[in-house]
Steps between C-alpha positions, in 0.01 A plus 500: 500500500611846461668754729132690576673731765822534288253591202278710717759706641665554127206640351211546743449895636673478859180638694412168700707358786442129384509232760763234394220273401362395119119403537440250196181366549201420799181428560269642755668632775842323447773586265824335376808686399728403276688207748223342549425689851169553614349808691197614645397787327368782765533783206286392216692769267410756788126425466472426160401120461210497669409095492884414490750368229386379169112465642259298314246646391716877497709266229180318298304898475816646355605211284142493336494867455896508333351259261216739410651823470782619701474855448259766353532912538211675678378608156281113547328363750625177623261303772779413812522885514134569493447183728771640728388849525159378597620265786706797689176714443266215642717451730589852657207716390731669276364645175764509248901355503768590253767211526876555426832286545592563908444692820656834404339509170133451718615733729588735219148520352345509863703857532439596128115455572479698834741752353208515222202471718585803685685725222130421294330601822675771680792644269803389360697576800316240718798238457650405812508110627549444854682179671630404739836467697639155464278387223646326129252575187763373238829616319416720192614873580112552527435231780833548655369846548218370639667273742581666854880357560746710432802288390272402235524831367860598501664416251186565206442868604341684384188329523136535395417807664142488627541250820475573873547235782352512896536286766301188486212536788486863502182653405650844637753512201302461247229716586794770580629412161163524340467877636794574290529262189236428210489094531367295220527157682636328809672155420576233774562189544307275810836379593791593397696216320877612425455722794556210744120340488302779684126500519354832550271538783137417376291872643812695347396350185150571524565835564707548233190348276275735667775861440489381154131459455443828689744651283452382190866337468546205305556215766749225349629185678772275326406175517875393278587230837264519721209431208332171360484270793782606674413633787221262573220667316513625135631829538623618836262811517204286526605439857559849592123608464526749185496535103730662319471691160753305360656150610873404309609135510759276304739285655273194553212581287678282166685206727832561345432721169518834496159716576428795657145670526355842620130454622287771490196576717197702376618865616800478233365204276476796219835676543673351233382488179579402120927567440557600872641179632653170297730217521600275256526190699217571758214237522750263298272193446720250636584669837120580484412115505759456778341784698161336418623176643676671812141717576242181445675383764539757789183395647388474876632187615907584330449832658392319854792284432765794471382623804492208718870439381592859610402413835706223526835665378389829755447256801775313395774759481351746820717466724742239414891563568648733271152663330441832642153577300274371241309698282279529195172360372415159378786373265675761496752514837797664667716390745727725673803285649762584751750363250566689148199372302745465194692286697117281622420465119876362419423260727169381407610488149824238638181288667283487181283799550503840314356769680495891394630829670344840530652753645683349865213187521512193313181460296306242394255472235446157420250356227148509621388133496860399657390146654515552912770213530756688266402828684580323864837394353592835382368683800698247710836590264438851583470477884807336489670785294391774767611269820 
């Protein structure tokens, strides 16, 4: 077999701090790399393969459609987009969803359709998104902008202009920001993902919901992680008690192939109209069928599942030597360890088990139907890591 790291290294953009391990194939929850090795796989391409390696029926809905028609541009109609669009809408109470290739790119439309909302509303400059501290909304200069870390911005300045960022569970700065700055939208996410697996606190969300409503502010939550089973309901918001404007998702939503999607709700379902907003890959038909597949199957009893399993890894890990702190919601879990949490994943991966890192916890986000006995064994790996 070929040198894949020596190759990788040669030609491949140096932007990823690779592990020292090739994944060659799997199946479910375990993959093999390329000595034959087998790990537990905590990760799932950070949320992205929803029912696990090389599912099933993910594989048999995207093989039928690539032997249809693979690809058509949004000049046609094609039926897994249609299908698709419909589902989310059923699904959410969403009215309308324009799909593109990732998280940024939904993210990106979410902003481009509160920036419009308002501007077509109240004047052209009514532009200004507000985040919050500690929060990740993707990597183009227009969601880095939008994301409230600052060693994300520093060495792409200058960014979008446009963005302003207050502390997560302050009311008090955003409605002292409000008295000074014309804002278009507030964007958030229910817990923060790459900002060490934070949930915000459930009223402060609410409220937020309610300042926007009373305002007339677009009210955006991005669903990129924490969406499509995840969290142990569909979309995280739906267990916070409010409805946004505008719901962004990816990640998960294909089971490995790349899809993002921008739901709109009925106060902006109009915004954007003929030539304001395109993509050429969006609502691709294959990742279309494999986003059908995932959604069929994110019903009650999975979602039941994911949170019963959460349970166990929270009860499991409380307390135990070496684990200062659990956090998160449903599948989707930080552990902050006395020891480095670079240093906790390094080991896991020596045991068989490949766990994730956000900021100073190790993460896990681990394929929702992961069978409970390979789950135990993993957890149990982990413990051992922290002691």
């Amino acid at each position: 077999m070929a040198d894949i790291k020596s190759i990788d290294n040669q030609y491949v953009a140096n932007t990823y701090a690779r592990f020292p391990v090739t994944i060659v194939s799997g199946k479910g929850s375990v993959v093999c790399d390329d000595t034959g090795k087998e790990y537990i796989d905590l990760g799932s391409g950070i949320a992205v393969t929803s029912f696990g390696i090389a599912d099933d029926a993910w594989a048999a809905a995207v093989e039928e459609q690539l032997h249809k028609v693979q690809h058509m541009s949004n000049l046609y109609y094609t039926e897994p987009c249609a299908v698709l669009a419909q589902m989310l809408c059923e699904k959410t109470g969403m009215k309308k969803v324009f799909f593109g290739n990732s998280g940024a790119e939904a993210n990106e439309c979410a902003i481009k359709v509160a920036r419009k909302y308002a501007q077509d509303k109240k004047g052209a400059d009514w532009y200004t998104i507000v985040t919050l501290k500690n929060s990740f909304h993707g990597r183009t200069l227009t969601t880095l902008a939008a994301t409230g870390q600052e060693h994300y911005h520093e060495l792409f300045t200058p960014l979008t202009p446009g963005f302003a960022h207050v502390e997560a569970g302050s009311m008090a700065e955003l409605e002292k920001l409000a008295k000074t700055t014309k804002i278009a939208g507030v964007l958030i996410e229910c817990v923060q993902g790459e900002g060490g697996v934070v949930p915000l606190d459930a009223d402060y969300v609410k409220a937020l919901d309610a300042f926007c409503k009373a305002n007339d502010i677009v009210f955006m939550v991005d669903e990129v992680q924490t969406g499509n089973g995840r969290t142990g309901s569909l979309y995280a918001y739906q267990q916070f008690g409010v409805m946004p404007d505008v719901v962004t998702t990816a990640k998960g939503l294909a089971g490995g192939l790349p899809m993002g999607a921008c739901l709109m709700g009925e106060k902006v379902e109009k915004v954007l109209g003929y030539g304001d907003h395109g993509s050429t890959f969006g609502g691709n038909p294959v990742c279309a069928a494999g986003a059908v597949s995932i959604l069929s199957r994110i019903d009650d009893a999975l979602l039941a599942d994911v949170r019963q399993k959460s349970a166990y890894v929270f009860e499991t890990l409380t307390g135990v030597p070496g684990v200062k702190g659990v956090t998160g919601m449903g599948l989707m879990i930080g552990i902050a360890t006395e020891k480095p949490a670079g240093e906790v994943v390094k080991k896991c991966m020596e045991k068989g088990v490949l766990c994730l890192t956000a900021k100073d916890k190790v993460r896990l986000l681990p394929a929702l139907n992961i069978p409970m006995e390979v789950l135990a064994k993993a957890v149990e790996v982990i413990k051992n890591a922290c002691a």
